[in-house]
C-alpha positions in Angstrom: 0.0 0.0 0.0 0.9 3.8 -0.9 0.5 7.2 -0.2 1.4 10.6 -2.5 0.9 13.8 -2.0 1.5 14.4 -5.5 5.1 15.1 -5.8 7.9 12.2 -6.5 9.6 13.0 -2.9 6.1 12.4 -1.5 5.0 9.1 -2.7 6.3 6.4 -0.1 4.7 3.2 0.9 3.2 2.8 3.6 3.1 -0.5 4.3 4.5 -4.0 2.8 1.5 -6.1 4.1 2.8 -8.8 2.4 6.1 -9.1 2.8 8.4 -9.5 -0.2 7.4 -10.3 -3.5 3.8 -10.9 -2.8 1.1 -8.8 -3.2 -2.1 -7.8 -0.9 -3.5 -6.3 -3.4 -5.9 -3.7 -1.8 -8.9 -2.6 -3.8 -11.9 -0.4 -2.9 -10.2 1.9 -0.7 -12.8 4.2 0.8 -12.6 7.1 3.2 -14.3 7.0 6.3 -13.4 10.0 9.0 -10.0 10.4 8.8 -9.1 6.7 7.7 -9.5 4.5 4.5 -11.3 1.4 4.5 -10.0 -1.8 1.7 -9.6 -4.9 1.2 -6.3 -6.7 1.5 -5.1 -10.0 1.0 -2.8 -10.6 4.2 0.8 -13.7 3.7 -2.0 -16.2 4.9 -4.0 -15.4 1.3 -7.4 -14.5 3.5 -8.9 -11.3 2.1 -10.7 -9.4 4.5 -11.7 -5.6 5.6 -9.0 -3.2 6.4 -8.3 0.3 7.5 -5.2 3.2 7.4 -5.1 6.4 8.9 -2.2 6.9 6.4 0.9 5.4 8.7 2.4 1.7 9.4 1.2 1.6 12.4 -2.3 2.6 12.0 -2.3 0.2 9.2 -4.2 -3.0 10.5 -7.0 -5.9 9.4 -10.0 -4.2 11.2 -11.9 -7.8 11.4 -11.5 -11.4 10.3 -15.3 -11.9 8.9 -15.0 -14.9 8.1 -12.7 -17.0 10.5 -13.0 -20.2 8.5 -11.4 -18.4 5.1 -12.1 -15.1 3.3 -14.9 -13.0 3.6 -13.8 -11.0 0.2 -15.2 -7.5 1.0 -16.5 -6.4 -2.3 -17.6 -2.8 -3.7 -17.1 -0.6 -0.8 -19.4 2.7 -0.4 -19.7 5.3 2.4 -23.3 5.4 3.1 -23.9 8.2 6.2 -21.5 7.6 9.3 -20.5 3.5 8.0 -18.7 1.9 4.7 -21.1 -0.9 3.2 -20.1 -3.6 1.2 -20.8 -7.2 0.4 -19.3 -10.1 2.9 -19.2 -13.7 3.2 -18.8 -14.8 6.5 -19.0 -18.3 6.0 -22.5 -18.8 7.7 -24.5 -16.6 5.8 -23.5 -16.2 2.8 -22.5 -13.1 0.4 -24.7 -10.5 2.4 -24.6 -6.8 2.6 -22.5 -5.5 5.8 -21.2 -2.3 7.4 -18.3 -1.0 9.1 -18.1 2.1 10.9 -14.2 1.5 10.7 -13.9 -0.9 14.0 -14.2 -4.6 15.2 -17.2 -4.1 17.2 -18.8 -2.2 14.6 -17.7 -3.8 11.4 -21.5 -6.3 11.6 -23.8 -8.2 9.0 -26.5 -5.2 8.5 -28.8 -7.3 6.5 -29.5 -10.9 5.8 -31.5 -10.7 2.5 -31.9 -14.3 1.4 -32.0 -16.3 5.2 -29.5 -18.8 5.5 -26.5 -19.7 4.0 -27.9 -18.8 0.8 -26.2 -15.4 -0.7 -27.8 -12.3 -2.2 -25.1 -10.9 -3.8 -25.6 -7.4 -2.6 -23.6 -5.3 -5.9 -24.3 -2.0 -7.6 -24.1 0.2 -5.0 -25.6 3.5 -5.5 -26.2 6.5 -2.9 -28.8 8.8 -4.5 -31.5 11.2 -2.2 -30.2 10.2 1.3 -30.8 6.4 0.3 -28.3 3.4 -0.3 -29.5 1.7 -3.4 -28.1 -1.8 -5.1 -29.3 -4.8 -6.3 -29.7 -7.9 -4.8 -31.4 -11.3 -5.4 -33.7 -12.9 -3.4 -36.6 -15.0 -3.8 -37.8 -12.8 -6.3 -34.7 -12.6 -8.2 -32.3 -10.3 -8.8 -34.3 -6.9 -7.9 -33.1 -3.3 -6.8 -33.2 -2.8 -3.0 -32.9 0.2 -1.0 -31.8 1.5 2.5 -32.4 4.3 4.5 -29.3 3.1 6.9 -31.9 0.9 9.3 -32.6 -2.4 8.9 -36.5 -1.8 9.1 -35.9 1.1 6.1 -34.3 -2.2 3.6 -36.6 -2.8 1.5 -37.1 -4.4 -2.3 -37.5 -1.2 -4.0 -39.5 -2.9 -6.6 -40.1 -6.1 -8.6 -39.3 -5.1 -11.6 -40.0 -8.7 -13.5 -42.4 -10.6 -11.0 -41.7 -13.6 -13.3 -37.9 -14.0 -13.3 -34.7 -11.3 -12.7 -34.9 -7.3 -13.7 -31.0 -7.6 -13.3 -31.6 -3.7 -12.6 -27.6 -2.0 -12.7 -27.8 1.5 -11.1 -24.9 2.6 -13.5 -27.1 5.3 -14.6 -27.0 9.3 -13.7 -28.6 11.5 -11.9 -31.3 14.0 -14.9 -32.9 16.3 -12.3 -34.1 14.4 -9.4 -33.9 11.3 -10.8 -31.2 8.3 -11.5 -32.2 7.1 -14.9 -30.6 2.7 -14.7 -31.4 0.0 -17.2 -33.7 -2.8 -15.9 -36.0 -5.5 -17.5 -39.6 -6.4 -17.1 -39.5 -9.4 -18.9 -39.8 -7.9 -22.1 -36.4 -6.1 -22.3 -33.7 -4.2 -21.5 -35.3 -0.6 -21.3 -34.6 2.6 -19.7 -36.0 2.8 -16.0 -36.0 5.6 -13.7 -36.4 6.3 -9.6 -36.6 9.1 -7.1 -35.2 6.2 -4.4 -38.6 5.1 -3.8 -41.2 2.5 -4.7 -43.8 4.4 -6.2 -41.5 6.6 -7.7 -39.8 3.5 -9.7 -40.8 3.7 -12.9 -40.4 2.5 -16.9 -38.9 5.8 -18.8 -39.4 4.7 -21.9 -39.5 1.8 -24.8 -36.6 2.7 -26.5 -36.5 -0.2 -29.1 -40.2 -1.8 -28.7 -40.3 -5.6 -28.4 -36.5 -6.2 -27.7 -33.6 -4.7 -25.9 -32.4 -1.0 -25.9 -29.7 -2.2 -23.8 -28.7 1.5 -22.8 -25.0 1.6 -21.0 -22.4 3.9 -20.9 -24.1 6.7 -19.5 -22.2 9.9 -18.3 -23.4 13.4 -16.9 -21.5 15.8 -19.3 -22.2 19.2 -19.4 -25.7 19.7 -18.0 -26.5 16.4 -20.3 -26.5 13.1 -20.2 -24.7 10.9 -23.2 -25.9 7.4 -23.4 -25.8 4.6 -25.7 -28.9 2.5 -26.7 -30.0 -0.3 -29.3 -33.0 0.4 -31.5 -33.9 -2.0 -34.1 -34.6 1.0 -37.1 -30.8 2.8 -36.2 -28.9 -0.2 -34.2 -26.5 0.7 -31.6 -25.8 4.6 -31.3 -24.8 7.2 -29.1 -27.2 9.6 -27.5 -27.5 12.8 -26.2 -30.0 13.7 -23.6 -31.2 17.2 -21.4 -34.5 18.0 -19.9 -36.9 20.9 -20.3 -39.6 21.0 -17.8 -41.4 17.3 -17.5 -39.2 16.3 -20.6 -35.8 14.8 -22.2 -34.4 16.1 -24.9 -32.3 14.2 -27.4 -30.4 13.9 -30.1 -30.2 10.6 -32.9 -29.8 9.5 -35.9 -32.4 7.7 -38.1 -32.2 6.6 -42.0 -35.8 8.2 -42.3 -35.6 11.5 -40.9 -31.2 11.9 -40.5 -30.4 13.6 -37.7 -33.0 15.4 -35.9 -34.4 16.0 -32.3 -36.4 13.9 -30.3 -38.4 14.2 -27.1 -39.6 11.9 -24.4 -42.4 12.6 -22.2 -41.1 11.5 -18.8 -43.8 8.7 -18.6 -43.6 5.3 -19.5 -44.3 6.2 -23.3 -42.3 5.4 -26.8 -40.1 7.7 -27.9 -41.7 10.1 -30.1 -40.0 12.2 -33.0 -40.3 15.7 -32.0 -39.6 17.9 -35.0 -38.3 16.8 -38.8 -37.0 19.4 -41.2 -37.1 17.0 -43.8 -40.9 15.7 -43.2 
């Protein structure tokens, strides 16, 4: 592990956690307070939860989770006054935990799918004073939130009540809303939430009858720039603002060239707004 304050005299390491040739590999690093949270792989090959306040000394495994191997702290997040992540600590499977940077409190927060069975908490998202991420459970693989209490983690909606939305909260933040791709059962659309149930919602059918899968969003510029599939133009990039209870974009068709769009921000089609060449 090193540290730099940006200068070649000030880039030291500060601690061989492995020592010699090996690696410990630490990933996710996270600041909590006045300390980063990672993972590390210690000379014993366990990977569990670790913590720096920047020095060798203050450099130490803050729990072994899981006592009978590795608990492989995966996708790290501050989420108010803790660091969440995913954790298997060989009894209950991959479930999501939190730390608030000690042993005492570094505890299983929620056991989504009871038993030894894993949800495989990922996709972590903090958006309106709410934690959101997927996880599957007996209803699949669904997006959750958490409000930071276990009564306040809750399935934020079942997307595709007969099989797995797989909804990735990759998206970005249009106004007050995180736009994320999801599926109903009949595709991979464009989704939106305001971090609550009701408030979950179908944007739009992008490519009607099959997947839009839209990736690759970024916030640029007071915009967002997406990618999507329709069946009429293929794969292409977009480029999307808002006006009022609308989104604005940009695209290329072999009908109309390249003109500008608009989607109502309901669950309609998109709809061509104006043509020059009609």
């Amino acid at each position: 592990m090193w540290r730099s304050n940006g200068t070649v005299a000030g880039t030291t390491r500060v601690l061989d956690l492995v020592f010699g040739a090996g690696s410990s590999n630490p990933e996710f690093l996270t600041a909590l307070d006045n300390r980063l949270l990672f993972r590390a792989t210690d000379a014993a090959g366990d990977v569990e939860l670790w913590a720096s306040d920047g020095t060798a000394a203050g450099t130490t495994r803050i729990k072994n989770i899981n006592p009978s191997g590795s608990s492989i702290p995966q996708q790290l997040i501050r989420f108010g006054a803790h660091v969440y992540f995913a954790a298997n600590d060989g009894s209950n499977g991959n479930e999501l935990w939190r730390s608030d940077g000690s042993a005492a409190g570094t505890v299983l927060f929620a056991n989504l799918l009871a038993g030894n069975g894993s949800s495989n908490p990922s996709g972590f998202r903090v958006f309106h004073n709410r934690l959101l991420f997927t996880a599957t459970t007996g209803v699949g693989a669904e997006p959750w939130v958490s409000d930071g209490t276990l009564a306040g983690t809750q399935l934020l909606r079942d997307i595709n009540p007969a099989g797995s939305s797989s909804a990735i909260f990759n998206g970005d933040v249009l106004g007050d809303q995180l736009f994320f791709r999801a599926s109903d059962g009949a595709g991979n659309q464009l989704w939106r939430t305001d971090g609550t149930p009701a408030g979950t919602v179908l944007h739009s059918v992008i490519n009607p009858g099959g997947n839009a899968n839209a990736s690759g969003s970024i916030a640029y510029n007071g915009q967002i720039v997406l990618c999507a599939y329709r069946a009429d133009v293929g794969y292409e990039l977009f480029r999307a603002s808002t006006v009022g209870d609308r989104l604005y974009l940009r695209a290329t068709t072999p009908r109309h060239g390249e003109e500008l769009w608009v989607v109502q921000l309901t669950p309609a089609q998109l709809q061509l707004f104006q043509s020059g060449f009609e």
